[in-house]
N, C-alpha and C positions, 0 to 999 in steps of 0.2 A: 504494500500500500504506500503513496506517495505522500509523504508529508508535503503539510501544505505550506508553502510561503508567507508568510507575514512581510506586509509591509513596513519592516521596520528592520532599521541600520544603527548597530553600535560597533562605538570604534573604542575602543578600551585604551587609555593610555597608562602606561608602567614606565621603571626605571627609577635613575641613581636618582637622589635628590643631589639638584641643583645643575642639573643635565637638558632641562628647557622646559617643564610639561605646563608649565604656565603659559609660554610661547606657543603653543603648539594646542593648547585649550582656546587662545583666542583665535584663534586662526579657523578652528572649524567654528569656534563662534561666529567669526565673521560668515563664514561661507555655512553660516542657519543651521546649526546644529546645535539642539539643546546642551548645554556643558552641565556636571558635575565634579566639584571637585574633592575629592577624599571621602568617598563614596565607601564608607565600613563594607567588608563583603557579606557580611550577614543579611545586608538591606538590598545585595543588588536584585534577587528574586523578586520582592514585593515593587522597588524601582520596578523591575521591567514590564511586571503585572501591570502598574499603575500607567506606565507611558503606554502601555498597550489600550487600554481602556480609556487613554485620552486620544488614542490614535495618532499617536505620537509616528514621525518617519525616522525621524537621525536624531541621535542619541551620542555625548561622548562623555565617559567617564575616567575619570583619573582615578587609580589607585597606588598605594605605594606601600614603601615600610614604614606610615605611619598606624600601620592596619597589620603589623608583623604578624600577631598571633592567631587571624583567622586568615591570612592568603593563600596557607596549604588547602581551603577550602574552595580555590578560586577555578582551577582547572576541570575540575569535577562541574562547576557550575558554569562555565562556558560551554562544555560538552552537551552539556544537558539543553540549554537555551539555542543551539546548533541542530540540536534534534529538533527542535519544535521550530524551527525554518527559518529562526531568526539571522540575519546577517552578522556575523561577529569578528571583526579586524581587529586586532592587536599589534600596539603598537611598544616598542621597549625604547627608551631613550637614555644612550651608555654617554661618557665620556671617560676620558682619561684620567685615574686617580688625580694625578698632577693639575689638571685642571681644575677639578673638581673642590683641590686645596685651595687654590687661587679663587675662584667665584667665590668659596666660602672667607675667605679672607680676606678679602676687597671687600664684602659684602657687608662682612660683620655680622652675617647671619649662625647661626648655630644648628650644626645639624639634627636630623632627629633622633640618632641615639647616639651623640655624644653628650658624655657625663662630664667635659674639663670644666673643672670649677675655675671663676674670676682670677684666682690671685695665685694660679698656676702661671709659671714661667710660659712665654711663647714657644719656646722647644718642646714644653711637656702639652703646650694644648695642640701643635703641629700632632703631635705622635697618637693623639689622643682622636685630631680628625680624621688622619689616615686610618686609624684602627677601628673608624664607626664606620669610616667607606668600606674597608675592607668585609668588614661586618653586612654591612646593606648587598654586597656584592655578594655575599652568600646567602641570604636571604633571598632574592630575586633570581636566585641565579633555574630556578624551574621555570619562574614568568620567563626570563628571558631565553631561552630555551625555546620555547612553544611561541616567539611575536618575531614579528621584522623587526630587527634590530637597524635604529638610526643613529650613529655618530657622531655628536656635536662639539666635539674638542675642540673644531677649528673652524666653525661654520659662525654665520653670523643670523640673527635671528628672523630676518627677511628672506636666508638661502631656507631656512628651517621650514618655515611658514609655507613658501611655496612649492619644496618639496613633499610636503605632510598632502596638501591640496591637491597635490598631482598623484599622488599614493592613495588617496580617498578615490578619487574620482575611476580610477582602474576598474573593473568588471569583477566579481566575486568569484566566479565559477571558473576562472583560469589563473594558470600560474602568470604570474607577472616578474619579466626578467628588467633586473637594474643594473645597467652597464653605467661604471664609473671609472672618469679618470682623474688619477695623483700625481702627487709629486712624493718621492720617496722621501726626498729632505725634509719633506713635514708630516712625515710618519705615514704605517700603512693603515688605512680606514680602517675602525675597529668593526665592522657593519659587513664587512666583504666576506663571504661565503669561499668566492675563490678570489686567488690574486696571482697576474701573468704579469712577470717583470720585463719588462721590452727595454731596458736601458741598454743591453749591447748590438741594438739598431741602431744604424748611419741617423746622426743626429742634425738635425737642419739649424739648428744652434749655433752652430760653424758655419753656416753659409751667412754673411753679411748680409744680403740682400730679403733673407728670409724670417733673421734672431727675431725681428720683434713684431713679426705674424705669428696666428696660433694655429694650429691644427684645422682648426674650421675653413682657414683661407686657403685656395684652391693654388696660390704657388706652393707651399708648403705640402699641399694631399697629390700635387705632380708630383713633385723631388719624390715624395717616401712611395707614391706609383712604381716609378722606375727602379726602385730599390728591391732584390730579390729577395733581403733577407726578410721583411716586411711584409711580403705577397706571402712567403713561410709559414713566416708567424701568423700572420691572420689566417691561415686556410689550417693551423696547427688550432688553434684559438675552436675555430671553429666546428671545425673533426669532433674534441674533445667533449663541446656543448651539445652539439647532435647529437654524440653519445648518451650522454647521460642526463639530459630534462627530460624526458620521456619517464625515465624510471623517477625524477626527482618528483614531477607533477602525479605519478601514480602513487607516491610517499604523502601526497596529499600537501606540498606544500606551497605556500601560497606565493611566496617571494623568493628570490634566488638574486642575491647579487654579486657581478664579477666586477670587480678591480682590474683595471690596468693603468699602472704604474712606470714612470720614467723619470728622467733625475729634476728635472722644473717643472714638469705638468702641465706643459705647455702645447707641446708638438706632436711626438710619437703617440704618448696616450689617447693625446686627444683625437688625432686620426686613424687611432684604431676604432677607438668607441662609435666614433662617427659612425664607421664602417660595420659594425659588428650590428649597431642598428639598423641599418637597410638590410643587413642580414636575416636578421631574427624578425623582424617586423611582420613579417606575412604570415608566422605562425604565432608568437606567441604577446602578448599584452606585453610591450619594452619602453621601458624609461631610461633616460640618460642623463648623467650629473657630469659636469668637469669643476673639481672641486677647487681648483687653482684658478680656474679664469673666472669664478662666480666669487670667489676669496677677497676680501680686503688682506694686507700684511696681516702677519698672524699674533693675536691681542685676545687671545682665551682668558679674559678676565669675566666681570659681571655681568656683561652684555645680555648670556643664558641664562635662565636662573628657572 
C-alpha cells in the first residue's frame, strides 16, 4: 500500500554551536518557511501534528546540544515522520574546532556546555572551550552522520544563505550531487564526501596573460582543453562517479558531494567542476560551489554564529 504524501516540508537544522544555524534559520525565513528554534525533541511529534492541522507547507526547525539528553530520540523520530510521507531534509552545520574558538571568543559568547568559570585564566577557559566543542562533537556526531553536512569555516554568511536556498529548493526523491571547488591553502572542505587533488595539472597561473582569469573564462577552459593530463583526469573523475552513485543513491542517500581541489582555487578546480556539471546534469539533481571565487580573504571570526 502506498503511503500517502503530505503536503508538508521540514528541513531540520543541526550542528556545532556557533557554526551558523541562526544564518541559515533566517534565510528559509526569508524564503517562507515557518522557523523554530531549539525545538526540545520531545515536542517535535505534537509540533508536526499541530502544523499538520494548520496545514502548514515548510516547516524549519533547529535543534542542537542544547537538547543533549533526548537527541538519541531524534533518529527514530525522523524515520517515523518519513513513513507517514512527510518531506524531511537534514541539514548538519560543522566548522573547524579553531574556528569555532575564534567566533566564541570574539563573541564573548559562552558555549552551551562549557563550565569555565569568570576568574579562570584565558588559557584555562581556551582549554575549557575546546573540551565543550570536542564534547558537542560527540554528541552530534549520529545527527551528523545521517544530514548533509555544510562547512562554514571559511564561508561568509551571504555564500551560506544562498547555498542552504539552492539545497532547499532541489527535488526530494533524487540524489543530488554537489561539485565543489578549493583551494588546498585554505584547507580541504570539511563537507566533501570525496576529494580529487588536481594540483599536478599544467597550471594557467604561469601563463601571464591568463593568472588573473578564473576557470569560468573560456581563455583559461582552452589552455587546460588542450592539456592531456586534464582531458585524464576528468574522464578518471568521471569513470569513478558513474561507478558508484548508482549504488550511493540505492544506499538511499540524499547528497553526495565531490571536492576538487588545486593550490589557489582559482583555475584547474574550477574548470573541472564546471565541467563535471555539464557532465552529471542530464542524470542527476547537480549543484556547484567555487569556494574561493565566492570567498572574501579568509576572517573566520563572528560573522557565523
Amino acid at each position: 500500500m502506498k503511503t500517502e504524501i503530505l503536503d508538508l516540508q521540514i528541513v531540520l537544522i543541526t550542528g556545532m554551536s556557533g557554526s551558523g544555524k541562526s544564518v541559515v534559520l533566517h534565510a528559509l525565513e526569508d524564503a517562507g518557511f515557518f522557523c523554530v528554534d531549539n525545538l526540545p525533541p520531545e515536542l517535535l511529534a505534537p509540533f508536526v501534528a499541530l502544523q499538520k492541522k494548520n496545514k502548514a507547507s515548510r516547516v524549519a526547525i533547529a535543534m542542537d546540544v542544547r537538547s543533549a539528553k533526548s537527541l538519541p530520540l531524534l533518529p527514530e523520530q525522523l524515520s517515523a515522520l518519513r513513513k507517514q510521507g512527510v518531506l524531511v531534509k537534514s541539514l548538519f552545520l560543522d566548522a573547524l574546532t579553531e574556528t569555532l574558538v575564534r567566533r566564541f571568543s570574539e563573541t564573548r559568547r559562552k558555549h552551551p556546555l562549557s563550565q569555565a568559570a569568570s576568574e579562570h585564566s584565558a588559557q584555562d577557559q581556551r582549554r575549557a572551550l575546546v573540551e565543550a566543542i570536542e564534547l558537542e562533537r560527540e554528541l552530534l556526531a549520529d545527527l551528523r552522520e545521517n544530514a548533509h553536512v555544510i562547512d562554514t569555516s571559511i564561508i561568509r554568511p551571504s555564500q551560506l544563505q544562498g547555498y542552504v536556498k539552492s539545497l532547499i529548493a532541489t527535488p526530494d526523491e533524487q540524489l543530488t550531487l554537489v561539485f565543489e571547488s578549493f583551494a588546498f591553502k585554505r584547507g580541504v572542505p570539511g563537507d566533501a564526501d570525496y576529494v580529487f587533488d588536481v594540483r599536478m595539472l599544467p597550471n594557467p597561473h604561469y601563463e601571464p596573460e591568463l593568472r588573473h582569469l578564473t576557470g569560468q573564462d573560456e581563455p583559461v577552459a582552452d589552455f587546460l582543453r588542450e592539456q592531456a593530463d586534464v582531458a585524464q583526469m576528468l574522464e578518471h573523475i568521471q569513470e569513478f562517479l558513474n561507478y558508484w552513485l548508482d549504488a550511493l543513491a540505492r544506499d538511499h542517500r540524499s547528497y553526495v558531494t565531490v571536492a576538487i581541489g588545486c593550490t589557489g582555487g582559482q583555475h584547474r578546480s574550477v574548470y573541472l567542476v564546471e565541467q563535471l556539471v555539464k557532465l552529471f546534469e542530464g542524470k542527476w539533481v547537480t549543484l556547484k560551489r567555487h569556494r574561493e571565487l565566492e570567498a572574501k580573504p579568509v576572517n573566520p571570526g563572528p560573522a557565523i554564529s
